[in-house]
C-alpha positions in Angstrom: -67.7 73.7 -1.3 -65.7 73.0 1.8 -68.4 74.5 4.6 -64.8 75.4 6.4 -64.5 78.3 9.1 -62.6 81.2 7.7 -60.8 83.5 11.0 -61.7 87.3 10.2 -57.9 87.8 9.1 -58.6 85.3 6.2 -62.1 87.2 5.4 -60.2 90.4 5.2 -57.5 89.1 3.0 -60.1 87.9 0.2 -62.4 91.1 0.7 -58.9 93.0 -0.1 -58.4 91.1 -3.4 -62.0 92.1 -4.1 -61.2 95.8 -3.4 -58.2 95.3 -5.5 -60.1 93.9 -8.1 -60.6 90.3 -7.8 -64.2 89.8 -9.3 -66.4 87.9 -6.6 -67.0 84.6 -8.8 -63.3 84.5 -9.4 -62.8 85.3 -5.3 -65.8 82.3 -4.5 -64.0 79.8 -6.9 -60.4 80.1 -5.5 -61.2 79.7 -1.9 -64.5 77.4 -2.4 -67.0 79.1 -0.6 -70.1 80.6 -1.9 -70.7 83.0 -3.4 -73.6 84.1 -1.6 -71.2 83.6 1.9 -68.6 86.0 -0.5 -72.0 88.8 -0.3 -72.3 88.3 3.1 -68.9 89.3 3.8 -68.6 92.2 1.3 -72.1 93.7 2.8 -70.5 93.6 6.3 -67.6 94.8 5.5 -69.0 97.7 3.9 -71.4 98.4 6.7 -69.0 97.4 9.8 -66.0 97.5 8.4 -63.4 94.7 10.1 -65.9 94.4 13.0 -68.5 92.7 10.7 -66.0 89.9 9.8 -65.7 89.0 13.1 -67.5 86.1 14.4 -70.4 86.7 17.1 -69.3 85.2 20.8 -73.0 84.7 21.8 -76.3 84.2 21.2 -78.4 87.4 21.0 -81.7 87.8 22.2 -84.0 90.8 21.3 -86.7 92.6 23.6 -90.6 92.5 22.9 -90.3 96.2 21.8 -87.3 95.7 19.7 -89.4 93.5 17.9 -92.5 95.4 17.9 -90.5 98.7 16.4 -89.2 96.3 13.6 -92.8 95.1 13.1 -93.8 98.6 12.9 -91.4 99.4 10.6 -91.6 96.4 8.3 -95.3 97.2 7.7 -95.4 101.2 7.7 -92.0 101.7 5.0 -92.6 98.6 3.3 -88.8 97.8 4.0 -88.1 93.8 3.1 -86.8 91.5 5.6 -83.0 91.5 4.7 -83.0 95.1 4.2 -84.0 94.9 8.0 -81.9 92.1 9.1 -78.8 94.5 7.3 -80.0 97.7 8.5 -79.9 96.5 12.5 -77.4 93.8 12.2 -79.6 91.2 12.7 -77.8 87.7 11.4 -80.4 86.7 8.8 -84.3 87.3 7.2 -85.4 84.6 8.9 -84.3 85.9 12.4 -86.4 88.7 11.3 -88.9 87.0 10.2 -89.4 84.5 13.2 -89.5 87.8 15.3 -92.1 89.2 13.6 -94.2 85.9 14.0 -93.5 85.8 17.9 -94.5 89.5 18.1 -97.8 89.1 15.9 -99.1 86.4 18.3 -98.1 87.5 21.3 -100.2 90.4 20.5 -103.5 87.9 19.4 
């Protein structure tokens, strides 16, 4: 794979091909990314629409009780860790997941 930058216009012209029918191994093969990066961008798209394909300006920081609801929530619905990361458009599980480790032993 190439590891190359795409711009949002280029993420938005392969997600079209996928809307117009372009199966996501055939779309990951043709422009070399993978396929996992092709998920990424569909589940954005879907959630964000063209705003999700854009790339984040800044480094995001998140408050104590941000992460104490997410805790909360994570351990009372049983939701996983990407369902969590997708559901408050947080970039990855393992933002998440480090997040929950900072909250558990702040509170030890």
């Amino acid at each position: 794979m190439t590891g190359r930058n795409f711009s949002p216009e280029e993420k938005l012209e392969i997600i079209q091909e996928w809307i117009q029918g372009a199966s996501p191994s055939h779309l990951a093969a043709k422009h070399r990314l993978p396929d996992k990066t092709f998920r990424e961008w569909r589940r954005k798209y879907e959630t964000y629409g063209t705003e999700g394909l854009k790339r984040r300006s800044r480094h995001r920081t998140y408050t104590r009780t941000f992460k104490e609801m997410i805790a909360r929530e994570h351990q009372n619905e049983t939701i996983s860790l990407t369902e969590l990361a997708y559901k408050y458009d947080i970039p990855s599980k393992e933002t998440v997941r480090n997040g929950l480790c900072a909250t558990i032993m702040v509170k030890k």
